[in-house]
ROSELO-174315 format. One line per field, with one value per residue (C-alpha): x, y, z; residue in one letter. Coordinates in Angstrom, 3 decimals. Example, Ala and Ser with C-alpha at 12.3 -4.5 7.8 and 13.67 -1.06 7.14 Angstrom:
2
east = [12.300:13.670]
north = [-4.500:-1.060]
up = [7.800:7.140]
rest = [a:s]
***
This chain:
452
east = [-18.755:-15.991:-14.991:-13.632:-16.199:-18.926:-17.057:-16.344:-20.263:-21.185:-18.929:-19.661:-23.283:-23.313:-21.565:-24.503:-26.942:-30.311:-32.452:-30.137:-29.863:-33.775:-34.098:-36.819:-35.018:-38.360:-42.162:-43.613:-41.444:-42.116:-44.261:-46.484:-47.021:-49.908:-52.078:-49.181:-47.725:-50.771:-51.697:-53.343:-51.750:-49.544:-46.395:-46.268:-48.383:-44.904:-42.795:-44.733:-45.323:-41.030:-42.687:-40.585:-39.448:-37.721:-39.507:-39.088:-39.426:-40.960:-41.238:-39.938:-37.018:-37.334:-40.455:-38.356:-37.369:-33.629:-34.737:-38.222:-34.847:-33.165:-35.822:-37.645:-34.360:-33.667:-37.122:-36.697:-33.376:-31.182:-27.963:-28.304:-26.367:-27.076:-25.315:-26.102:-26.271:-24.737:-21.153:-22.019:-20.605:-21.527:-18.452:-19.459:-23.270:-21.565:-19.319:-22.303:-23.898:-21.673:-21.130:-24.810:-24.847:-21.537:-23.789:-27.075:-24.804:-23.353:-26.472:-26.592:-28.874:-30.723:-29.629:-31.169:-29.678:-30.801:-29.762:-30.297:-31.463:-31.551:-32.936:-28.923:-28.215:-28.583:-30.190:-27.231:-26.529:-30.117:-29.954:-27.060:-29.524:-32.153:-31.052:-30.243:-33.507:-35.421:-33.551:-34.102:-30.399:-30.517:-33.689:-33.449:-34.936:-34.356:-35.530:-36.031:-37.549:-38.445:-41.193:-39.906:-42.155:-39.842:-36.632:-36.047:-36.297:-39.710:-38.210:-37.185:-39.995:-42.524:-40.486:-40.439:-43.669:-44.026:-45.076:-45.292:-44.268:-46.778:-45.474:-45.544:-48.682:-48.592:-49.807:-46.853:-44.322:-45.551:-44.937:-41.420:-40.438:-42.134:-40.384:-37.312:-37.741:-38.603:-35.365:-32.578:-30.414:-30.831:-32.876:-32.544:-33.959:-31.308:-31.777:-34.971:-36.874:-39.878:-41.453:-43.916:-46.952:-46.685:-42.821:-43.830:-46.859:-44.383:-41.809:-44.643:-45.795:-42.095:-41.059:-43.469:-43.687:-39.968:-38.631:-35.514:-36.085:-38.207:-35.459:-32.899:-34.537:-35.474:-31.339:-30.637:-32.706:-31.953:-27.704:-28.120:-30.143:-28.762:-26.805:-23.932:-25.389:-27.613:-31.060:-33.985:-33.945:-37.023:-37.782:-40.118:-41.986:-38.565:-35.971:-38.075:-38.341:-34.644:-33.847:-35.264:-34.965:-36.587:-38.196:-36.740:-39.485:-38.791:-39.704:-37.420:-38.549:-37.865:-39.658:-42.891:-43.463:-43.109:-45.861:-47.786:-47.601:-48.863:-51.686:-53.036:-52.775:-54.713:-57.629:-57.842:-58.437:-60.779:-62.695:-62.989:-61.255:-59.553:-57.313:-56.035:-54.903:-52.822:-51.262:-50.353:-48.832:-46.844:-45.517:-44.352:-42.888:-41.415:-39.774:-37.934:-40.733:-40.042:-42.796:-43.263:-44.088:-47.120:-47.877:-48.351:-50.563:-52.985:-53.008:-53.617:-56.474:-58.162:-59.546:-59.326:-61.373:-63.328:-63.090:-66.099:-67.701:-65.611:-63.671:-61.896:-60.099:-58.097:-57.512:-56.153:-53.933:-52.050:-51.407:-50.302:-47.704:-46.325:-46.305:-44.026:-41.996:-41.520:-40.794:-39.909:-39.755:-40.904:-43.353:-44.721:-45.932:-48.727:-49.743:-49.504:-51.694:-54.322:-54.275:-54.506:-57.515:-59.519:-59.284:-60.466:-63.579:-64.479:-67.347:-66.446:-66.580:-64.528:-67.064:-64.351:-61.916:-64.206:-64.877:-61.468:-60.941:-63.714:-63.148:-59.295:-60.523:-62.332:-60.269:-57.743:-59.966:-62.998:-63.197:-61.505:-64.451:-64.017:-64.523:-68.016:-67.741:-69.870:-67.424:-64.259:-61.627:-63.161:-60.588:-58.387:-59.123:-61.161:-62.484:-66.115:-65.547:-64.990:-67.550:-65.863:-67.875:-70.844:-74.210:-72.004:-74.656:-72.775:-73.679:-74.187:-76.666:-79.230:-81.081:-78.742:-75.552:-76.768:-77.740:-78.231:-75.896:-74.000:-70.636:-69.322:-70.289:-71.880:-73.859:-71.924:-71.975:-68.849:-69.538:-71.754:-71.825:-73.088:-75.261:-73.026:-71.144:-71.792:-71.993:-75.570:-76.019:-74.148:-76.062:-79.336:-78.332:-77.215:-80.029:-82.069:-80.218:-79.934:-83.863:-84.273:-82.100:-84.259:-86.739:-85.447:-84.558:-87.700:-89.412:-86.454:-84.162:-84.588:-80.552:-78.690:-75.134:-72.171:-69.248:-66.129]
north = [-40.027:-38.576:-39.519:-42.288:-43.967:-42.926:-45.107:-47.721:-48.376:-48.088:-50.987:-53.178:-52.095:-53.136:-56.546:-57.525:-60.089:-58.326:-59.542:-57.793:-54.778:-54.524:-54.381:-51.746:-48.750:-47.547:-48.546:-47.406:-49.885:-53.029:-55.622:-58.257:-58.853:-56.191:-57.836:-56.215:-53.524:-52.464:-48.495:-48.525:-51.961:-52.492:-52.571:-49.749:-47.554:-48.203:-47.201:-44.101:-42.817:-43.948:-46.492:-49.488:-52.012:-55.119:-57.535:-60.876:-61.527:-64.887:-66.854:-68.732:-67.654:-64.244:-62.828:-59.647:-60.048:-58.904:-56.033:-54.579:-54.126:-52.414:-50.206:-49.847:-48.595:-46.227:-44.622:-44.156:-42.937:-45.468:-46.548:-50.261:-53.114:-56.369:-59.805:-63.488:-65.267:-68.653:-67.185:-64.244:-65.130:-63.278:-60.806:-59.521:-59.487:-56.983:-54.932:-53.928:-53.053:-51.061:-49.139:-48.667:-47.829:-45.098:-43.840:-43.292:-41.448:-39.325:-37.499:-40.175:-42.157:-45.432:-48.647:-50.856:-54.824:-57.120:-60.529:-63.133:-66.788:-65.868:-69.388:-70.377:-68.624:-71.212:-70.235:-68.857:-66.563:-65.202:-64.504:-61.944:-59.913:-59.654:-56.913:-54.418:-54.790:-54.509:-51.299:-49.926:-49.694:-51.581:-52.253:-55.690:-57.490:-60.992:-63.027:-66.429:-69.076:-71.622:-71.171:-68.989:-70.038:-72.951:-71.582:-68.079:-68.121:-67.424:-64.197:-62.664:-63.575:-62.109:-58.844:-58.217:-58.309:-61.050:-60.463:-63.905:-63.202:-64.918:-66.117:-63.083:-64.332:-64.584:-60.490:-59.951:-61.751:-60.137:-56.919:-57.417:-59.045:-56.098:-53.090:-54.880:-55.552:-51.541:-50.187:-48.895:-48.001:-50.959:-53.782:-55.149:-51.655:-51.132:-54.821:-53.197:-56.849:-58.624:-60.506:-62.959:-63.378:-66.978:-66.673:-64.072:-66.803:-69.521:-67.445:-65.938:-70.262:-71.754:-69.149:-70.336:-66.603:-66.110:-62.920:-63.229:-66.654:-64.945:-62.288:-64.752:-66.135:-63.231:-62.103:-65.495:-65.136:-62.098:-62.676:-65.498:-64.316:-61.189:-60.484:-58.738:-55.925:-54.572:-56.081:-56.745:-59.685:-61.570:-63.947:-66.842:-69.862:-71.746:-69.440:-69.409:-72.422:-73.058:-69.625:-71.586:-74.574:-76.907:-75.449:-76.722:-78.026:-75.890:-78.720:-79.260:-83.131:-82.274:-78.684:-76.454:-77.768:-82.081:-81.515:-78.697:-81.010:-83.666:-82.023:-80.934:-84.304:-85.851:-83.074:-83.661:-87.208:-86.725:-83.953:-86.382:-84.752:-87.363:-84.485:-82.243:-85.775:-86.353:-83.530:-83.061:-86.615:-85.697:-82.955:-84.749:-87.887:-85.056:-83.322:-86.548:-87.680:-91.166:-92.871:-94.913:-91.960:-90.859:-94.867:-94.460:-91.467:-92.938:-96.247:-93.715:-91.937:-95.673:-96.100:-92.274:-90.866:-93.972:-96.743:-99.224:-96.891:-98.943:-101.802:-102.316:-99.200:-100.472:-103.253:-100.907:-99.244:-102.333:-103.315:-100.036:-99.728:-103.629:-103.030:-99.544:-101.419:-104.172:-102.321:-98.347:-95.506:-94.694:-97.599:-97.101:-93.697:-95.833:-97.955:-94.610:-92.826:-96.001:-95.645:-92.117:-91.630:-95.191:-93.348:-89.706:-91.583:-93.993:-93.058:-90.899:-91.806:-90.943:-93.035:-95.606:-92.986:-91.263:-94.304:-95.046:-91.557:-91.777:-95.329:-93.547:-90.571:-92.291:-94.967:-91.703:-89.752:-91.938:-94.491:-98.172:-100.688:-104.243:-106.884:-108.085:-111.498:-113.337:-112.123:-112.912:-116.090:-119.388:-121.713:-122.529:-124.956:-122.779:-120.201:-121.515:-121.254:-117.169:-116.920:-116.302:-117.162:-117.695:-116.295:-116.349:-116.467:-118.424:-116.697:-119.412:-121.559:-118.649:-117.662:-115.727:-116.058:-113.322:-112.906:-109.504:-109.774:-106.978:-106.880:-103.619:-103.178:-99.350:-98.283:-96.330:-96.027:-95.220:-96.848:-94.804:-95.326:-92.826:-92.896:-93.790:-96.962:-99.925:-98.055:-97.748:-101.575:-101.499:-98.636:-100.321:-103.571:-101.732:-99.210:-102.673:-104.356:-101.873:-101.600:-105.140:-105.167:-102.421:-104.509:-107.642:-105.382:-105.051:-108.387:-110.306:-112.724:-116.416:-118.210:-120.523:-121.395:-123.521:-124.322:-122.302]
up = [102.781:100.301:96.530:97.203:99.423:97.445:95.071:96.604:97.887:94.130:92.441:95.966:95.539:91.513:92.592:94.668:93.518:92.211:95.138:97.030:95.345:94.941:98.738:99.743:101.242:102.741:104.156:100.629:98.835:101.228:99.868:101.516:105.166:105.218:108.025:110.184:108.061:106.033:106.745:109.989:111.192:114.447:113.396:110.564:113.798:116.083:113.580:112.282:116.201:117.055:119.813:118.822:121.532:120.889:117.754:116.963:113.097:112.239:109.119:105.908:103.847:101.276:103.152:104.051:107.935:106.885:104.787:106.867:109.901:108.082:107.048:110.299:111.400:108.592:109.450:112.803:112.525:114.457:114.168:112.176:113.570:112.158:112.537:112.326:115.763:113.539:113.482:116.493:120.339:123.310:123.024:119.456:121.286:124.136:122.063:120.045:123.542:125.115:121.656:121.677:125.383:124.338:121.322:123.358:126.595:124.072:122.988:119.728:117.864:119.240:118.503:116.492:116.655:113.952:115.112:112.086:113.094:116.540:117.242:117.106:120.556:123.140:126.118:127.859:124.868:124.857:128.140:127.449:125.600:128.369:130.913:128.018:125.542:129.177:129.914:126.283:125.454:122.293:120.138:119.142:116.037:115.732:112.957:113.001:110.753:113.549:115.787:118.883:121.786:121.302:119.822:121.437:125.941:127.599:129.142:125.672:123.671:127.049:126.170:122.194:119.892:117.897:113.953:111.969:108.245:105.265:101.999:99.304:97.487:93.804:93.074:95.417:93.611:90.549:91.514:92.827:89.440:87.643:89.676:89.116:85.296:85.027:87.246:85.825:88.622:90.823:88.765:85.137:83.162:81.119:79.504:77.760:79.104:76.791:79.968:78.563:80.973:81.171:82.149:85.384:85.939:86.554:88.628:90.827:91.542:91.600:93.735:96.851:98.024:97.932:96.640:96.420:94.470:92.229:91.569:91.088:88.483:86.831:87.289:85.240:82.695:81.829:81.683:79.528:77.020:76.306:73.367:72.412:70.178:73.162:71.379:73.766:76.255:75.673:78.429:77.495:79.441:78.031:79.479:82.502:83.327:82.506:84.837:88.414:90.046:91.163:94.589:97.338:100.238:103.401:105.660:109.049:109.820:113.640:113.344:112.614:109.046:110.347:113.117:110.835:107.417:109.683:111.107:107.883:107.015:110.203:109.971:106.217:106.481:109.542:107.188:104.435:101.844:100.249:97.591:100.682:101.866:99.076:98.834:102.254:101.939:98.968:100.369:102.907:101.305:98.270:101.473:102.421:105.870:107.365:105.311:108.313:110.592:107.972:108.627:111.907:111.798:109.668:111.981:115.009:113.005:111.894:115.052:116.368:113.918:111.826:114.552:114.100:111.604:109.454:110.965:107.859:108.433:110.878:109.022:105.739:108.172:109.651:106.363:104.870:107.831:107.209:103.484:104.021:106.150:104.102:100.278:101.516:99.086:96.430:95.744:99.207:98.209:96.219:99.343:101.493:99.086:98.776:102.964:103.182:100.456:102.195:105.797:104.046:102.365:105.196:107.730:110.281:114.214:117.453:119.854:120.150:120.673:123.345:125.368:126.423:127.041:129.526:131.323:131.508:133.451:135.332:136.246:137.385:138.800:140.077:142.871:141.857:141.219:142.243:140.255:140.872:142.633:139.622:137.459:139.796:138.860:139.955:138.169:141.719:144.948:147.766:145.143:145.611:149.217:148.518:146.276:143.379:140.177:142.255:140.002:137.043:133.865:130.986:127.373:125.679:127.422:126.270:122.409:120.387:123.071:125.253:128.664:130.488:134.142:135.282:134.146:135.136:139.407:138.554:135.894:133.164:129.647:128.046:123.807:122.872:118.463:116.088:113.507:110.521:108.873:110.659:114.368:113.119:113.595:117.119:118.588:117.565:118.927:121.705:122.331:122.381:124.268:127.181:126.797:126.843:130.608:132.209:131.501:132.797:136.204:136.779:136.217:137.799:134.993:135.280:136.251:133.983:135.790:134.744:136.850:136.781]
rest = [x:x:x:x:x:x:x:x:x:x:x:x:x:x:x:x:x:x:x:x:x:x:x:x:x:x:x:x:x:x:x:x:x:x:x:x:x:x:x:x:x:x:x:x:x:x:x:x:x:x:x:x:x:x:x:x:x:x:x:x:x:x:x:x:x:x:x:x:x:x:x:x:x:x:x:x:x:x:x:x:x:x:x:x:x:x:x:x:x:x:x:x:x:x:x:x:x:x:x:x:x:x:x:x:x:x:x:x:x:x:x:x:x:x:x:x:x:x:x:x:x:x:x:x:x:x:x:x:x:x:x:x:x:x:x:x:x:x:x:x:x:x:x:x:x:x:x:x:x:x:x:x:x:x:x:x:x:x:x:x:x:x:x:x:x:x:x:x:x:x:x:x:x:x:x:x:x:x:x:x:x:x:x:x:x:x:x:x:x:x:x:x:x:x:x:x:x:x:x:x:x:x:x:x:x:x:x:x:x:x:x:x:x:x:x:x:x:x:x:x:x:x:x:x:x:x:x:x:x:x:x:x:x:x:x:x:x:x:x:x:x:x:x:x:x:x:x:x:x:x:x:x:x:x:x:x:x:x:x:x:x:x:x:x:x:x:x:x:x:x:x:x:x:x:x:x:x:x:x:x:x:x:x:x:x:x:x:x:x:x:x:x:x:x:x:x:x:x:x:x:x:x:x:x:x:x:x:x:x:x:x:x:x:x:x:x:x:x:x:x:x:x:x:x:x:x:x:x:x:x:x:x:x:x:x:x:x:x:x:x:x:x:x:x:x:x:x:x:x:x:x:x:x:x:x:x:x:x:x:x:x:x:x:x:x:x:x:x:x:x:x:x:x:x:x:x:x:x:x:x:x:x:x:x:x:x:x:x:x:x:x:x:x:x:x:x:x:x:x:x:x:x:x:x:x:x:x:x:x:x:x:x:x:x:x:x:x:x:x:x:x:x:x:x:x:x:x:x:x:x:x:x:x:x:x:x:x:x:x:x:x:x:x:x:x:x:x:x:x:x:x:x]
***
């Protein structure tokens, strides 16, 4: 690189946003993700030994998928191509491929292809990719923020290894606003920056484990409160809360977050904790959810999960949803919350839920049991001449309405009730019950019969 390129790369490089130029240039500098790039850990073990094969980078926004590429191919001394499969076709995809293919003939360095959002290619595009990662003629990264057993092809997913990127905890963001508050070359060092501990505090929560939100922030602050005669910036809980914005909900209502938000949901009202229910409802309903999808849910988990542990479940549930329907946001947040916190407190049981699940199977699966001929139609002309309704034992000619008859033609038990809420009652009544008709099989019941 001469004079004049040298530069050139220094006023583009001093134009660039902070989080940008703070970008770790090697391993040592990286923060977060150690459960795959912590010493000893698969990924940072490929890249020490040069055994890389194709990756797929996986997770939220300002984790570092962009910047650990170009790093991992600065270490292993490959020639960096990166590009954005949003605005990328298939004949930018093969001109990078045959120049890699050129490079690697020639005696040169490997390849490395960052390919940004790769979730964009359709299927067709993807499949571009697949006979030159196999071959080892281009050593593709692609980064994605959706899920990629369902946004990236079966064949190209089998081939790469898969690292899912965490949210920089707290510590982390703490020590990227730090190192950037003490560099002078790249971050804000020549400012000479009074960081109050509260200010970092609320950057390192706001930023929900995003760097480069974190260093935005911090790049804010620090340009509006300096001053002209070169005095000390000193940021305070003020300027930094006036330096970020309100944090925007990464929540795709079609994606990973919808179906995860709702599952912590469910399995926090089925665990009866009536706060992780809340919250996972407000972040929902703050993330813009179809209140009338979270009404659902908690009519599905009424008799799922509580069932006739607490009929009145059921009952909350059907109302909830009507209500919701009826007045929308934001006043249905109340009724939703109400719903959510009654179904987290009330008894829990899934005995309902199991029974059908067990008549179903075996309904499928089993042999098809005729209606017993007692319990058959006997309201037409002939149907006494069939049978039908014949030994029919009417309920309410016996004490207490009951009469033990066999209603079923084999002897299963499918409702079987716990021990809590009011399934206590039933599976006393019950257990007696069932007692009560072994008995009677054996000493013979006496007939009471009215016509059909």
């Amino acid at each position: 690189m001469d004079l004049f390129q040298e530069i050139r790369q220094k006023n583009l490089d001093g134009a660039a946003p902070l989080a940008v130029r703070m970008r770790p240039r090697t391993l040592a500098e990286f923060v977060g993700q150690e459960h795959f790039l912590g010493e000893g850990k698969l990924l940072r073990r490929l890249v020490e030994a040069d055994r890389l094969s194709s990756l797929i980078f996986y997770g939220p926004p300002g984790t570092g998928k962009t910047t650990l590429a170009s790093v991992i191919a600065h270490q292993t001394r490959c020639h960096f191509e990166a590009m954005n499969a949003a605005s990328a076709g298939v004949k930018e995809v093969r001109a990078i491929i045959d120049a890699a293919k050129d490079r690697l003939g020639g005696g040169g360095a490997r390849t490395v292809l960052f390919l940004d959002e790769i979730h964009r290619f359709n299927r067709a595009q993807q499949d571009v990719l697949l006979p030159d990662v196999e071959a080892g003629l281009v050593i593709l990264i692609g980064a994605t923020t959706e899920n990629p057993f369902f946004s990236v092809n079966a064949p190209l997913v089998s081939r790469s290894q898969i690292f899912q990127f965490a949210p920089l905890s707290e510590d982390e963001i703490r020590q990227v606003v730090r190192r950037a508050v003490a560099d002078s070359e790249r971050g804000m060092g020549k400012y000479r920056i009074d960081l109050d501990e509260r200010a970092l505090d609320l950057w390192a929560t706001m930023s929900d484990g995003d760097a480069r939100r974190a260093l935005s922030a911090l790049e804010i602050a620090v340009l509006s409160s300096r001053s002209a005669d070169g005095a000390p910036v000193h940021i305070t809980l003020d300027v930094a809360e006036q330096s970020i914005q309100r944090k925007a909900i990464v929540y795709d209502g079609t994606g990973d977050e919808h179906y995860d938000a709702a599952s912590a949901l469910i399995k926090s009202m089925r665990g009866s904790d009536p706060d992780a229910a809340v919250y996972w409802l407000a972040r929902m309903l703050e993330a813009g959810e179809d209140p009338r999808f979270i009404a659902r849910r908690i009519a599905i988990l009424a008799s799922e999960d509580i069932g006739n542990a607490d009929p009145q479940a059921i009952m909350v549930a059907a109302s909830a949803y009507s209500i919701v329907e009826r007045i929308g946001m934001p006043e249905a947040q109340l009724t939703l919350a109400q719903a959510a916190i009654y179904m987290a407190m009330a008894p829990k049981s899934n005995a309902c839920a199991q029974a059908i699940w067990a008549a179903s199977a075996d309904v499928r699966e089993g042999r098809t049991v005729p209606v017993p001929k007692h319990l058959k139609d006997a309201h037409y002309v002939g149907a006494k001449r069939l049978g039908s309704g014949n030994g029919y034992l009417y309920p309410h000619n016996f004490p207490e309405g009951l009469v033990e008859q066999d209603y079923l033609g084999v002897d299963s038990i499918y409702y079987r009730p716990t021990d809590r809420g009011l399934e206590a009652t039933q599976r006393a009544d019950l257990e007696r019950r069932r007692g009560d008709s072994a008995k009677q099989t054996q000493q013979g019941t006496q007939s009471a019969q009215t016509p059909q």
